[in-house]
HTML snippet that shows the backbone in 3Dmol.js (N, CA, C, O; Angstrom):
<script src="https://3Dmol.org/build/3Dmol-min.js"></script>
<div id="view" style="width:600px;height:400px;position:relative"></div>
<script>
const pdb = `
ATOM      1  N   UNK A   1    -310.391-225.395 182.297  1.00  0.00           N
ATOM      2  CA  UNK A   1    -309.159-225.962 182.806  1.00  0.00           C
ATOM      3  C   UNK A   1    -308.737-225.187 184.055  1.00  0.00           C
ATOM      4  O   UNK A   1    -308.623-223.972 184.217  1.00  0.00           O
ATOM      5  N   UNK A   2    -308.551-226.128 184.831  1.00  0.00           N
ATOM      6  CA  UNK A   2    -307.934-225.047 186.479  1.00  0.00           C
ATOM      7  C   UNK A   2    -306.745-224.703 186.009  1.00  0.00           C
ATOM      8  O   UNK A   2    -306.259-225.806 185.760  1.00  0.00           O
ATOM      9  N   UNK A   3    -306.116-224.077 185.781  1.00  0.00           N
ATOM     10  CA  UNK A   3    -304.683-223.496 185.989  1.00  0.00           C
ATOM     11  C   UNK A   3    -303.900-223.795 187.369  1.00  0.00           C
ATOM     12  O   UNK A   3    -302.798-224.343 187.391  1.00  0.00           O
ATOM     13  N   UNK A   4    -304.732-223.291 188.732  1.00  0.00           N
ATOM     14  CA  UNK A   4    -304.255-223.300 190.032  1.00  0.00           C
ATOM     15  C   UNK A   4    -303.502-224.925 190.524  1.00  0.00           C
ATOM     16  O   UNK A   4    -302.447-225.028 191.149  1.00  0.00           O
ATOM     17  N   UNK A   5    -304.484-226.230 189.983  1.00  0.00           N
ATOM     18  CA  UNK A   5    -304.368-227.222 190.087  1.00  0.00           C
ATOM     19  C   UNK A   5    -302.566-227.437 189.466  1.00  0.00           C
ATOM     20  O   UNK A   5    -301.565-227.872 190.036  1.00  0.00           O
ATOM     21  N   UNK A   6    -302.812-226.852 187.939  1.00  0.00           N
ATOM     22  CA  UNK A   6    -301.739-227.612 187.071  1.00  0.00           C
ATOM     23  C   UNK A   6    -300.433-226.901 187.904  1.00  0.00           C
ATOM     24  O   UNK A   6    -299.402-227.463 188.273  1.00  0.00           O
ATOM     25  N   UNK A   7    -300.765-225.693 188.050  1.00  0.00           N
ATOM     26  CA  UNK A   7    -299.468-224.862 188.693  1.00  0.00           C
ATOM     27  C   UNK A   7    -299.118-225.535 190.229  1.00  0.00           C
ATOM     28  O   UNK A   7    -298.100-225.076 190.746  1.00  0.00           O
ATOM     29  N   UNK A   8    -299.630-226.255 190.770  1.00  0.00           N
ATOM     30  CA  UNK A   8    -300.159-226.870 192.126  1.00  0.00           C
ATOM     31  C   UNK A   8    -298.841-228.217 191.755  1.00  0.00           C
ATOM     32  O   UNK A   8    -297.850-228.481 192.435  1.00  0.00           O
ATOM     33  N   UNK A   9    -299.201-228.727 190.731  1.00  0.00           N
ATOM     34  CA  UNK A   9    -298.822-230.273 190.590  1.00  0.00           C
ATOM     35  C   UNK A   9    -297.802-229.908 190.079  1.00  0.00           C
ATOM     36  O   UNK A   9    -296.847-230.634 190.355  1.00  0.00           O
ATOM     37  N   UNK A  10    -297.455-228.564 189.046  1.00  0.00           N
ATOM     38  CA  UNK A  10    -296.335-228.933 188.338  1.00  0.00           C
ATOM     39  C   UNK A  10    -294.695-228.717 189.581  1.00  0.00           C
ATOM     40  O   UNK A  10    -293.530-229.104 189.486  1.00  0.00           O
ATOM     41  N   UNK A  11    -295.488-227.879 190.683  1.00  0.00           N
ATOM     42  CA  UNK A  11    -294.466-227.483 191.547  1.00  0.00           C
ATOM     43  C   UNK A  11    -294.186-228.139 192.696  1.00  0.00           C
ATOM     44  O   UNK A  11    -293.118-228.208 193.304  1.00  0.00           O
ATOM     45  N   UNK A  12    -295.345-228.660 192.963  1.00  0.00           N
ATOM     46  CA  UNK A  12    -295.169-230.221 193.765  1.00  0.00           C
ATOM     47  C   UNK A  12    -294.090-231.578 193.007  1.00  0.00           C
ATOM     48  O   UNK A  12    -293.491-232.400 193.700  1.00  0.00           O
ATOM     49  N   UNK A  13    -294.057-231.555 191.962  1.00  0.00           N
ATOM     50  CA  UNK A  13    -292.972-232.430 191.086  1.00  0.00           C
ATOM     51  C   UNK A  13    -292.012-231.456 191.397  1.00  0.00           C
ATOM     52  O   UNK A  13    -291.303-232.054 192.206  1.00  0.00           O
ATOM     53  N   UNK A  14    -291.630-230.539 191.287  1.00  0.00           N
ATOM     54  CA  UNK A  14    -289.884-229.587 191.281  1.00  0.00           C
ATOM     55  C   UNK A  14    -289.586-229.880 192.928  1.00  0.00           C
ATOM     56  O   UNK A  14    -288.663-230.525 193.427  1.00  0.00           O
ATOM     57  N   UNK A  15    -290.407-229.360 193.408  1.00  0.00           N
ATOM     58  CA  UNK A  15    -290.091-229.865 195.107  1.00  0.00           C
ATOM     59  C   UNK A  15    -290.005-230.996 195.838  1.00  0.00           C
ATOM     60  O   UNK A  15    -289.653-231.072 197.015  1.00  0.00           O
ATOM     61  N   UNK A  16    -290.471-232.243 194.819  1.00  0.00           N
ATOM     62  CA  UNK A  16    -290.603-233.724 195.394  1.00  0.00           C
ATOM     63  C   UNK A  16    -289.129-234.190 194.533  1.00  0.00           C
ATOM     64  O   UNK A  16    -288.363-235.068 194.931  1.00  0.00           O
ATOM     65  N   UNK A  17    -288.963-233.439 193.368  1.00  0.00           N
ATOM     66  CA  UNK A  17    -287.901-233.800 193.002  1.00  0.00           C
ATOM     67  C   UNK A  17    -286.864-233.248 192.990  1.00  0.00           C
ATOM     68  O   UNK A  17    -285.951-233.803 192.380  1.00  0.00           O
ATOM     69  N   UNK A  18    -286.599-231.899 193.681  1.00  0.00           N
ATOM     70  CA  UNK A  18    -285.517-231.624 193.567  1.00  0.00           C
ATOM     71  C   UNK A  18    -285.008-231.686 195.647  1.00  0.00           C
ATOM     72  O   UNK A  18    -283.967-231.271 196.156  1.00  0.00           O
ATOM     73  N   UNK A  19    -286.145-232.315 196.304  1.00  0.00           N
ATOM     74  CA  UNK A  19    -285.801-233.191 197.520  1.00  0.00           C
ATOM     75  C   UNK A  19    -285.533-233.917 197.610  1.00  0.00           C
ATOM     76  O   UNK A  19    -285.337-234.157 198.802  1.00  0.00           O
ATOM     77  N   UNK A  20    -285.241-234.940 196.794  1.00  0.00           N
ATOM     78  CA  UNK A  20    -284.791-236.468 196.461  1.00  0.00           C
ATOM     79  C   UNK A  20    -283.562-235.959 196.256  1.00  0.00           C
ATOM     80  O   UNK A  20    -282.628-236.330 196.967  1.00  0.00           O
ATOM     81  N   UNK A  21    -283.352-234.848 195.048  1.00  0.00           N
ATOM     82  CA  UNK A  21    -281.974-234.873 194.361  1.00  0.00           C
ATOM     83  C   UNK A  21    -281.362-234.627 195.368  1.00  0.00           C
ATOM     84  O   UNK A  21    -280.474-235.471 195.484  1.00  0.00           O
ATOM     85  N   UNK A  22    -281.341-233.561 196.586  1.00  0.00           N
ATOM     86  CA  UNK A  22    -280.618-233.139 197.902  1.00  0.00           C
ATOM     87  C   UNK A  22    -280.442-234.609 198.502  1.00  0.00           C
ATOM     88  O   UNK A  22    -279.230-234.796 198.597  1.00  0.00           O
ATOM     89  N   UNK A  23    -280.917-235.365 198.801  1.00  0.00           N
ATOM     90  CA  UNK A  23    -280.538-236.341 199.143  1.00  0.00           C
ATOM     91  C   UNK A  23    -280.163-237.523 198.634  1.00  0.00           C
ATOM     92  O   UNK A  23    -280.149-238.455 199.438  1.00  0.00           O
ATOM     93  N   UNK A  24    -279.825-237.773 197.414  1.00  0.00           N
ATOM     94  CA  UNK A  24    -279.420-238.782 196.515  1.00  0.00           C
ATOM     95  C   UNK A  24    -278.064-238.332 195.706  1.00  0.00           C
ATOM     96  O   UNK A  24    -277.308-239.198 195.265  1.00  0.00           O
ATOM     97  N   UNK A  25    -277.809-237.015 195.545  1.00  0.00           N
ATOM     98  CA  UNK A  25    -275.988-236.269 195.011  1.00  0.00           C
ATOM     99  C   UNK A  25    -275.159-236.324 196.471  1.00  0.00           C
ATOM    100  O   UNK A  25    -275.451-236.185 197.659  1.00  0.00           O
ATOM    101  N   UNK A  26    -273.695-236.672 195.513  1.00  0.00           N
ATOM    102  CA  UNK A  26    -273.097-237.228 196.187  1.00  0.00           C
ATOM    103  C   UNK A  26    -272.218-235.824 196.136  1.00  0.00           C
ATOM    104  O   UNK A  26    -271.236-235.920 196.872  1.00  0.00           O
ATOM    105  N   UNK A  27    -272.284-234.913 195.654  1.00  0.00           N
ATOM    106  CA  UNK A  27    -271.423-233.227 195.289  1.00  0.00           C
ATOM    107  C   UNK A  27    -272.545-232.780 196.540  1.00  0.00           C
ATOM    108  O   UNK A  27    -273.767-232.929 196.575  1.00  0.00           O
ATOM    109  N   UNK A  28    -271.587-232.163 197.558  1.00  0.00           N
ATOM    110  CA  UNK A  28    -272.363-231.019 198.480  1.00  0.00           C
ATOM    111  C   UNK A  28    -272.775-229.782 198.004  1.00  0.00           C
ATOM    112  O   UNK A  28    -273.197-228.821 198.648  1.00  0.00           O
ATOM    113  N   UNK A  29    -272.620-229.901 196.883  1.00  0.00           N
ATOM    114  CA  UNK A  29    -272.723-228.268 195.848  1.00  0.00           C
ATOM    115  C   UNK A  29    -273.776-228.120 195.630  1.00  0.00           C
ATOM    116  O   UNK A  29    -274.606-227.248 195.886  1.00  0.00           O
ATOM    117  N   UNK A  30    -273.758-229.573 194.814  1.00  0.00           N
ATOM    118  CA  UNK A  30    -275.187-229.562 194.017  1.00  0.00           C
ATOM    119  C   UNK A  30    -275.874-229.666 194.645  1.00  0.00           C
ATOM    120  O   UNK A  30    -276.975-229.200 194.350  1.00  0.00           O
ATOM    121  N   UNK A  31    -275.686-230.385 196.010  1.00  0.00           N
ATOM    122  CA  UNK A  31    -276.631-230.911 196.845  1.00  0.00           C
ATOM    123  C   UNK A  31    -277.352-229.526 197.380  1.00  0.00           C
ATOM    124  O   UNK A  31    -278.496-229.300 196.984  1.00  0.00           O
ATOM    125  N   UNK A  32    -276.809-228.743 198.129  1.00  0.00           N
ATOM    126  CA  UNK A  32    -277.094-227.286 198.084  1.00  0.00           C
ATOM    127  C   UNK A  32    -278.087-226.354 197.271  1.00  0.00           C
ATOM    128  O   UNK A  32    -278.994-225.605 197.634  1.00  0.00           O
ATOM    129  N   UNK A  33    -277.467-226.755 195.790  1.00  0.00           N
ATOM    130  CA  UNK A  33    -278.347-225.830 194.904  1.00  0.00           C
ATOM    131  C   UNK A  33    -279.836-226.869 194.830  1.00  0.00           C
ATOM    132  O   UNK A  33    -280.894-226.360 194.460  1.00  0.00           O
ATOM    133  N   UNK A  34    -279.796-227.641 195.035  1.00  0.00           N
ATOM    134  CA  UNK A  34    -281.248-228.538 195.115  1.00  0.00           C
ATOM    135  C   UNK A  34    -281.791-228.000 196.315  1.00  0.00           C
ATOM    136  O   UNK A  34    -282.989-227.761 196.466  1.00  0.00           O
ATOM    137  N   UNK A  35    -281.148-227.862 196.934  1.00  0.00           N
ATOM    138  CA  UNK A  35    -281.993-227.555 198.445  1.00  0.00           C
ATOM    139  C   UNK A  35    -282.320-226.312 198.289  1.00  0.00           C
ATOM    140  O   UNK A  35    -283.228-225.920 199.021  1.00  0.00           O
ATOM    141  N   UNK A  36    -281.788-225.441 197.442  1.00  0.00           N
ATOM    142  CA  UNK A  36    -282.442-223.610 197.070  1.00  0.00           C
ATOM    143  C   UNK A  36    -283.686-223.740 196.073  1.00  0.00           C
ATOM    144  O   UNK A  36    -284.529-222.910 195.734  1.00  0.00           O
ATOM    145  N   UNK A  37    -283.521-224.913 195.770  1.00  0.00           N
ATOM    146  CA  UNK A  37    -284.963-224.977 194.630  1.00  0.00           C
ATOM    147  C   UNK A  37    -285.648-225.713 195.142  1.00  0.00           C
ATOM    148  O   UNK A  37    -286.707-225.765 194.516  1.00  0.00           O
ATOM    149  N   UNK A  38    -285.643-226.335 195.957  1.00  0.00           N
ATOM    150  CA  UNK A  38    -286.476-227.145 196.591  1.00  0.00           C
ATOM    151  C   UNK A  38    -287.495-225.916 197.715  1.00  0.00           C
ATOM    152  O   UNK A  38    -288.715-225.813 197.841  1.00  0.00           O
ATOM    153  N   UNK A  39    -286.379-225.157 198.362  1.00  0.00           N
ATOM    154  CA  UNK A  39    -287.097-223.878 199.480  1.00  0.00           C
ATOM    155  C   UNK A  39    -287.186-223.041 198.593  1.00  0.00           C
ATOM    156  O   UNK A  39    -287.092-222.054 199.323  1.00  0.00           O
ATOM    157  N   UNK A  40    -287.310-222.558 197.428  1.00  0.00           N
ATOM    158  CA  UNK A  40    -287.726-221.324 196.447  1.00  0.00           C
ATOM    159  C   UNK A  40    -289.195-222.520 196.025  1.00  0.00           C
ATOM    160  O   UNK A  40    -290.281-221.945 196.101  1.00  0.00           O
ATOM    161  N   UNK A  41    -289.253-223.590 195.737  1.00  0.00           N
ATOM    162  CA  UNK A  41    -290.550-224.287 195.423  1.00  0.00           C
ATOM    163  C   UNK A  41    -291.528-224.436 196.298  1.00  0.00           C
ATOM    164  O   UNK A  41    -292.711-224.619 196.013  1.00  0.00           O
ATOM    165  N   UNK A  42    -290.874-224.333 197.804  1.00  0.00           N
ATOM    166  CA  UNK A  42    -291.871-224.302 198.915  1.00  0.00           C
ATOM    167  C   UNK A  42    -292.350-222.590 199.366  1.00  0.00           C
ATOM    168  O   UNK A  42    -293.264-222.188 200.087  1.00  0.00           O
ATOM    169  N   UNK A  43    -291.357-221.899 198.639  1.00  0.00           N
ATOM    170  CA  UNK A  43    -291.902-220.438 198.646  1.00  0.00           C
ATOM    171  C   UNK A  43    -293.363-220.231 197.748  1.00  0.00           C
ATOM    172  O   UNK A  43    -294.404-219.786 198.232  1.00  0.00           O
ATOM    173  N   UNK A  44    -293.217-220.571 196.634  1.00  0.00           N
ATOM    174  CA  UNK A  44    -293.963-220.827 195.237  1.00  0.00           C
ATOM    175  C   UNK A  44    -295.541-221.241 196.116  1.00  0.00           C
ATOM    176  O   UNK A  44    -296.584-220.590 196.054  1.00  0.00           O
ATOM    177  N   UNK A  45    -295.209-222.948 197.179  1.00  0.00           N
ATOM    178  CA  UNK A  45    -296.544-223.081 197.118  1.00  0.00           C
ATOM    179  C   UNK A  45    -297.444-222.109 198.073  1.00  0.00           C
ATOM    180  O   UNK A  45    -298.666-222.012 197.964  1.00  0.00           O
ATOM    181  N   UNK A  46    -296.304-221.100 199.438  1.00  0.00           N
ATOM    182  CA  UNK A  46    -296.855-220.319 200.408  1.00  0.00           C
ATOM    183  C   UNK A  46    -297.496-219.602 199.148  1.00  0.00           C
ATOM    184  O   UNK A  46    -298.674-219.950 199.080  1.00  0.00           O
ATOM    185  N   UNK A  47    -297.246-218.955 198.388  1.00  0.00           N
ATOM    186  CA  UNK A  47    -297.553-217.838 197.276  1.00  0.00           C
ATOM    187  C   UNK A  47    -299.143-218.473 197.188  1.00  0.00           C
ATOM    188  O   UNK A  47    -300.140-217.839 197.534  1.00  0.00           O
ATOM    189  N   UNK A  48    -299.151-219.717 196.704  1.00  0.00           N
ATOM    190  CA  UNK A  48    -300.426-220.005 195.889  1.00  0.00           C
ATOM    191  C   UNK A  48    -301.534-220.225 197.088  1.00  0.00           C
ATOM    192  O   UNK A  48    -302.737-220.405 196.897  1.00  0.00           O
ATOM    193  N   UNK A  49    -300.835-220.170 198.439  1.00  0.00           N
ATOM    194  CA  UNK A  49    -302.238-220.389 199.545  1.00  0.00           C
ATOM    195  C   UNK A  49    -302.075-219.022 200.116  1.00  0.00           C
ATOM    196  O   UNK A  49    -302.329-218.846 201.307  1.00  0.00           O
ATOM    197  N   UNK A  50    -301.542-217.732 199.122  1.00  0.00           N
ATOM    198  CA  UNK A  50    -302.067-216.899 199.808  1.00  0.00           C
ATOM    199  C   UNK A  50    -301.838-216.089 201.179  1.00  0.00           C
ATOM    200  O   UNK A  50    -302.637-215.426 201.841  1.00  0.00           O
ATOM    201  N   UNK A  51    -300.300-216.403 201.405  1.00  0.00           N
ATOM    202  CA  UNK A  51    -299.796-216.378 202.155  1.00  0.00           C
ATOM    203  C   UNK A  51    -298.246-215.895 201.429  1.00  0.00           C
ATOM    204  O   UNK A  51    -297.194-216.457 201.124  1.00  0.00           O
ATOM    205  N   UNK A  52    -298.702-214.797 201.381  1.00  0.00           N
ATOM    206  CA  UNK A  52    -296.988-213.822 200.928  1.00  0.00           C
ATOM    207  C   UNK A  52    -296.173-213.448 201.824  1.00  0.00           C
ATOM    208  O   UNK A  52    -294.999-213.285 201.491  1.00  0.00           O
ATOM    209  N   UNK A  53    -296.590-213.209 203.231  1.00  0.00           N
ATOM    210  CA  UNK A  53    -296.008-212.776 204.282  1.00  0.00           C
ATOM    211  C   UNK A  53    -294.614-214.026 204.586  1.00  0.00           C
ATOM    212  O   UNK A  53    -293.412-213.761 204.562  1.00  0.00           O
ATOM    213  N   UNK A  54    -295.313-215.521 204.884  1.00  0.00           N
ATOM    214  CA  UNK A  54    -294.566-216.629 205.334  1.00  0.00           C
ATOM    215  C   UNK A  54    -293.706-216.603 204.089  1.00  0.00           C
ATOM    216  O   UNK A  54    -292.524-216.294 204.235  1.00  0.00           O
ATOM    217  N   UNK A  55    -294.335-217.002 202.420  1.00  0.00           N
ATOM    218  CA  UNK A  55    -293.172-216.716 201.521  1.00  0.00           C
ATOM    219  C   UNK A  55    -291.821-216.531 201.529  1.00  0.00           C
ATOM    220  O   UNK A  55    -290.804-217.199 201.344  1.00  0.00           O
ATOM    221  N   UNK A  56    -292.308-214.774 201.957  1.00  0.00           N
ATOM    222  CA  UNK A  56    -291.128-213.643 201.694  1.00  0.00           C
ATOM    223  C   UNK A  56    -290.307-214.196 202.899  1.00  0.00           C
ATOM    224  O   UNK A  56    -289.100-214.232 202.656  1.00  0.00           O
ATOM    225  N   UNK A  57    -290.699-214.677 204.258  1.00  0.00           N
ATOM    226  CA  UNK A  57    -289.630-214.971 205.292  1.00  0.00           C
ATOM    227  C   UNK A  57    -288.985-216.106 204.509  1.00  0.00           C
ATOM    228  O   UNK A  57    -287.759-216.078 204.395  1.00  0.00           O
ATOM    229  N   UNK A  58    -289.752-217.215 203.893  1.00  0.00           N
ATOM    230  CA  UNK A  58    -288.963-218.617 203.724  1.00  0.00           C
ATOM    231  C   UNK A  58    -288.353-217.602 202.610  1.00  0.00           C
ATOM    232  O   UNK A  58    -289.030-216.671 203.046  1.00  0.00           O
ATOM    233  N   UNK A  59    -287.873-217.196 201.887  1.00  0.00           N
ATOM    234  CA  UNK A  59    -286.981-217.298 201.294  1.00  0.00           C
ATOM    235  C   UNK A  59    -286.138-216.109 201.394  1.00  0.00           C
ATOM    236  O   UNK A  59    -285.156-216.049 200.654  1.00  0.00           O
ATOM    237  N   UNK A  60    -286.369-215.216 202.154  1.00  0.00           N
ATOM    238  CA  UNK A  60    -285.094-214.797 203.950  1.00  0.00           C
ATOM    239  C   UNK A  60    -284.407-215.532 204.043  1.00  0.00           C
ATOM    240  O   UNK A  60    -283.427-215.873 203.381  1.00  0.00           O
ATOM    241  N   UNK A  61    -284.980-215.952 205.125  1.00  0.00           N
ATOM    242  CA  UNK A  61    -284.575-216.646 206.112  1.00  0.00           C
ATOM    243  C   UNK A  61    -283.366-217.886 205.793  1.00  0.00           C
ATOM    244  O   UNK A  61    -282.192-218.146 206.059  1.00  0.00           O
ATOM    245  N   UNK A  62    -284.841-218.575 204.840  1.00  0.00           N
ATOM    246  CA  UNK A  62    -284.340-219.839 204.577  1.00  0.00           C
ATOM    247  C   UNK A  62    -283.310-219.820 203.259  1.00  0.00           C
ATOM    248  O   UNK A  62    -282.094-219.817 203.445  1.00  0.00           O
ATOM    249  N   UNK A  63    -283.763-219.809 202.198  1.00  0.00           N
ATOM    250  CA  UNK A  63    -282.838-219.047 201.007  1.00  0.00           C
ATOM    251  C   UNK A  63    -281.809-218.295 201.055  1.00  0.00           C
ATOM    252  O   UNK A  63    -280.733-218.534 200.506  1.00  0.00           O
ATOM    253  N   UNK A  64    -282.152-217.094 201.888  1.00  0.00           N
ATOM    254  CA  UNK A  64    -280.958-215.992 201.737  1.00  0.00           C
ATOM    255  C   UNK A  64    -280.023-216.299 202.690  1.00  0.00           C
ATOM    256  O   UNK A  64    -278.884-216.004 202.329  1.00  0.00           O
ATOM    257  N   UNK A  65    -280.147-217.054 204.382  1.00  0.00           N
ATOM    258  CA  UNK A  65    -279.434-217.209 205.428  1.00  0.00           C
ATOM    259  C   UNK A  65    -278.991-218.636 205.350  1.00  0.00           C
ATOM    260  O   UNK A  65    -277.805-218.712 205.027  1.00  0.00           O
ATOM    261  N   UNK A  66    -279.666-219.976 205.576  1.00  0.00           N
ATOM    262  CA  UNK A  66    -279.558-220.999 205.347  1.00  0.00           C
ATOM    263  C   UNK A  66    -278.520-221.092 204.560  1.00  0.00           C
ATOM    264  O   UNK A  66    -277.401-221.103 205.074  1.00  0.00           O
ATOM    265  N   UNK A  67    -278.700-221.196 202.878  1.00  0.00           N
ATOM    266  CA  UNK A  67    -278.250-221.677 202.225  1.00  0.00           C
ATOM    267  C   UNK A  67    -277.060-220.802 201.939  1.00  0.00           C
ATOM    268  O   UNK A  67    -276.082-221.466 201.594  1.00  0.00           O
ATOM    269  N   UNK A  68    -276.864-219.537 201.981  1.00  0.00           N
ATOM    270  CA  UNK A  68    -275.649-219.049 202.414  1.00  0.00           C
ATOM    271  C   UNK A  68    -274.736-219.740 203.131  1.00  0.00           C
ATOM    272  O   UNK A  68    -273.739-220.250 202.620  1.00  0.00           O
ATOM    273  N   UNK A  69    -275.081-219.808 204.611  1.00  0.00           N
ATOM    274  CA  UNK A  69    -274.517-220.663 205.363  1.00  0.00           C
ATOM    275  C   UNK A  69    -273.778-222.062 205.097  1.00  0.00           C
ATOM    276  O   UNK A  69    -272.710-222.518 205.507  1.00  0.00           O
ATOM    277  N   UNK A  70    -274.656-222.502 204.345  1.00  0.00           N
ATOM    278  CA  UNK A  70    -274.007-224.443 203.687  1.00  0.00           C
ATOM    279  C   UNK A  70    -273.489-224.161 202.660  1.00  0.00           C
ATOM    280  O   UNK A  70    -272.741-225.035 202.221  1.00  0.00           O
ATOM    281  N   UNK A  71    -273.615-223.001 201.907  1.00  0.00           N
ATOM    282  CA  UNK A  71    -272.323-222.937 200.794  1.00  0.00           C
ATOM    283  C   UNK A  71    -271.181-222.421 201.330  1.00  0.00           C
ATOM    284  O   UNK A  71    -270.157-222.941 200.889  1.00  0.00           O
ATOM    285  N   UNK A  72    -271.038-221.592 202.115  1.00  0.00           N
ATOM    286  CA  UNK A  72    -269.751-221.326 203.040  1.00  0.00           C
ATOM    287  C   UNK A  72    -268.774-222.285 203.710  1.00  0.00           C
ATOM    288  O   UNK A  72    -267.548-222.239 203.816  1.00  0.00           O
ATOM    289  N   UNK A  73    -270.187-223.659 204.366  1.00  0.00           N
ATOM    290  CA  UNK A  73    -269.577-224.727 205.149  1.00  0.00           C
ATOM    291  C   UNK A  73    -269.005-225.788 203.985  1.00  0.00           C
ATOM    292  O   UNK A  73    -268.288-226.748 204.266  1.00  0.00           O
ATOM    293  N   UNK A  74    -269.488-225.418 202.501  1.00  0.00           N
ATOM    294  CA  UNK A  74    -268.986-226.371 201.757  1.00  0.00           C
ATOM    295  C   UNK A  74    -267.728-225.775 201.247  1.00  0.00           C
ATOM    296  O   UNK A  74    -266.757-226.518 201.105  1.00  0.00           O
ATOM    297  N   UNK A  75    -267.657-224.772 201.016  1.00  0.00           N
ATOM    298  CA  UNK A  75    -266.643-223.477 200.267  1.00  0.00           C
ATOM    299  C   UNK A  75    -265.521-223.980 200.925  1.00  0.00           C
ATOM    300  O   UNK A  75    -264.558-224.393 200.280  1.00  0.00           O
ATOM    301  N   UNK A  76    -265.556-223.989 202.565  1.00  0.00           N
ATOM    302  CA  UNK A  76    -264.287-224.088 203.857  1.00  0.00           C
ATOM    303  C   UNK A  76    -264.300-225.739 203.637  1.00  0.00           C
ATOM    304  O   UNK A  76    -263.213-226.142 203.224  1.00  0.00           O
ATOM    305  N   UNK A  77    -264.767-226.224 203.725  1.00  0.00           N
ATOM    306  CA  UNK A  77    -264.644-228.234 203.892  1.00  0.00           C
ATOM    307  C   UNK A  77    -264.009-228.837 202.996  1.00  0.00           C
ATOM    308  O   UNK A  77    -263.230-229.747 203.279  1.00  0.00           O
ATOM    309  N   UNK A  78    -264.280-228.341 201.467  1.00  0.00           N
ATOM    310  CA  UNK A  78    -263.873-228.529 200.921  1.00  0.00           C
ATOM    311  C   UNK A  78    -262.526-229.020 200.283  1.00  0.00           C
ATOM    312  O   UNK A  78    -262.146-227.894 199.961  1.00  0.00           O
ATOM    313  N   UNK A  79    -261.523-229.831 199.859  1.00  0.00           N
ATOM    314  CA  UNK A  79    -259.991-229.458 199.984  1.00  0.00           C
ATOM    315  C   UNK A  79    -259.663-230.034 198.316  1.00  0.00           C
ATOM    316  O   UNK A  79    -259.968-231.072 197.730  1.00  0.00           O
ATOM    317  N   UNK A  80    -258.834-228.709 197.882  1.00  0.00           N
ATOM    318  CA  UNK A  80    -258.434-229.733 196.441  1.00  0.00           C
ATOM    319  C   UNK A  80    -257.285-230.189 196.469  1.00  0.00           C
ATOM    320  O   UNK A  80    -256.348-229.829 197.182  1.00  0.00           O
ATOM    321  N   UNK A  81    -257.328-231.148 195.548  1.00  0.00           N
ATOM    322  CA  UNK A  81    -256.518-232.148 195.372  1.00  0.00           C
ATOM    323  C   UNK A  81    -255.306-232.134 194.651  1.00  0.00           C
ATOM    324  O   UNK A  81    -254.448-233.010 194.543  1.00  0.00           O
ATOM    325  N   UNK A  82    -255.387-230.741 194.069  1.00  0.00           N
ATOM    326  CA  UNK A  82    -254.165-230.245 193.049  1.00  0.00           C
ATOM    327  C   UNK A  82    -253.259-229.656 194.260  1.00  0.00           C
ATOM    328  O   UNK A  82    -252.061-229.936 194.234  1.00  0.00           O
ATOM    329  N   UNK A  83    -253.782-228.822 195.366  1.00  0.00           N
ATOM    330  CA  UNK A  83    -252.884-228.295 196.230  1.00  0.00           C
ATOM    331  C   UNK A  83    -252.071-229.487 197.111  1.00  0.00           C
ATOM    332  O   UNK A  83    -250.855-229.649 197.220  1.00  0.00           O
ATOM    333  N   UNK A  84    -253.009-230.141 197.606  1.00  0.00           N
ATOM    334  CA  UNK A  84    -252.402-231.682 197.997  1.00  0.00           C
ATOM    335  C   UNK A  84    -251.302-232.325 197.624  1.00  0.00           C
ATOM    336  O   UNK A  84    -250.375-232.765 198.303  1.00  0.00           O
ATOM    337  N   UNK A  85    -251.531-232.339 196.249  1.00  0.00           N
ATOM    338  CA  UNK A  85    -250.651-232.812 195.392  1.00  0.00           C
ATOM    339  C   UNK A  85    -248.938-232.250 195.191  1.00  0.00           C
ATOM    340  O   UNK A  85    -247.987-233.003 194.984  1.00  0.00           O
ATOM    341  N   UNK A  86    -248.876-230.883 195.303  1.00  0.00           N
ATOM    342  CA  UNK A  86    -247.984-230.326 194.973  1.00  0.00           C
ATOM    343  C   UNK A  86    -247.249-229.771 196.750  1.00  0.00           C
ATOM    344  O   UNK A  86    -246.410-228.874 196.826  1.00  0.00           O
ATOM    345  N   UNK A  87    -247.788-230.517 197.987  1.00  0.00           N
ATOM    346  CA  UNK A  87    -247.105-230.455 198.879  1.00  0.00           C
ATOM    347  C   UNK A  87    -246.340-231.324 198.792  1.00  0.00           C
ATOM    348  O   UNK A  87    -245.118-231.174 198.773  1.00  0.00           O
ATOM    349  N   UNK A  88    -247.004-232.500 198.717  1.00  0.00           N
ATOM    350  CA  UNK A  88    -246.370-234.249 198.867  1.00  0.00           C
ATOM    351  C   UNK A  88    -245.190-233.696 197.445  1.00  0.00           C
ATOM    352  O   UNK A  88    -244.012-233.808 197.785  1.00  0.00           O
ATOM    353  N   UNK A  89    -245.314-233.359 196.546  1.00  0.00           N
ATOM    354  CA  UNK A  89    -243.642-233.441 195.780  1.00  0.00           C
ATOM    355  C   UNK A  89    -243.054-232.528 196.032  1.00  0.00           C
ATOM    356  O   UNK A  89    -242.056-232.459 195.314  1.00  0.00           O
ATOM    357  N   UNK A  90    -243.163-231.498 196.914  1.00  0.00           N
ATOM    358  CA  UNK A  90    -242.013-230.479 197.320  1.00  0.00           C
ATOM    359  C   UNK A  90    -241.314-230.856 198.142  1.00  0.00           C
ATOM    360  O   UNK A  90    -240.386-230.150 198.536  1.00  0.00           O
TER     361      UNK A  90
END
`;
const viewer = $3Dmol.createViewer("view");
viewer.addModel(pdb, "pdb");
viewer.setStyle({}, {cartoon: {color: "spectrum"}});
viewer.zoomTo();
viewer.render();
</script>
């Protein structure tokens, strides 16, 4: 049994599907945390070709800076609706 193959396919499904989910949630949150598993799954496949160097940057770069970044822009964009609420009756 290849192992390399099954580990190949099973992470190609987490990354085909958790790229859909980034683009099909309608929560910028979640949408976010799909997009960290989606670039931690594209870390996974640099790993399996052997290539630790590119890896370790994608998930720098991309993981640690990126997605920092869009949870911040979601953190600030964000507005709740309870504070809203309690201007309009004061």
């Amino acid at each position: 049994m290849n192992y390399e193959l099954i580990a190949f396919a099973l992470f190609a499904v987490v990354t085909l599907s958790s790229a859909v989910g980034v683009v099909l949630m309608q929560d910028p949150w979640h949408s976010a945390l799909l997009l960290g598993v989606a670039l931690l799954s594209v870390a996974v496949h640099y790993v399996m070709l052997a290539a630790e160097f590119v890896a370790m940057m994608q998930v720098l770069v991309y993981v640690g800076g990126v997605l920092v970044l869009i949870t911040f822009a979601v953190m600030l964009t964000q507005r709740d609706d309870a504070d809203t609420d309690e201007v309009v009756q004061a």
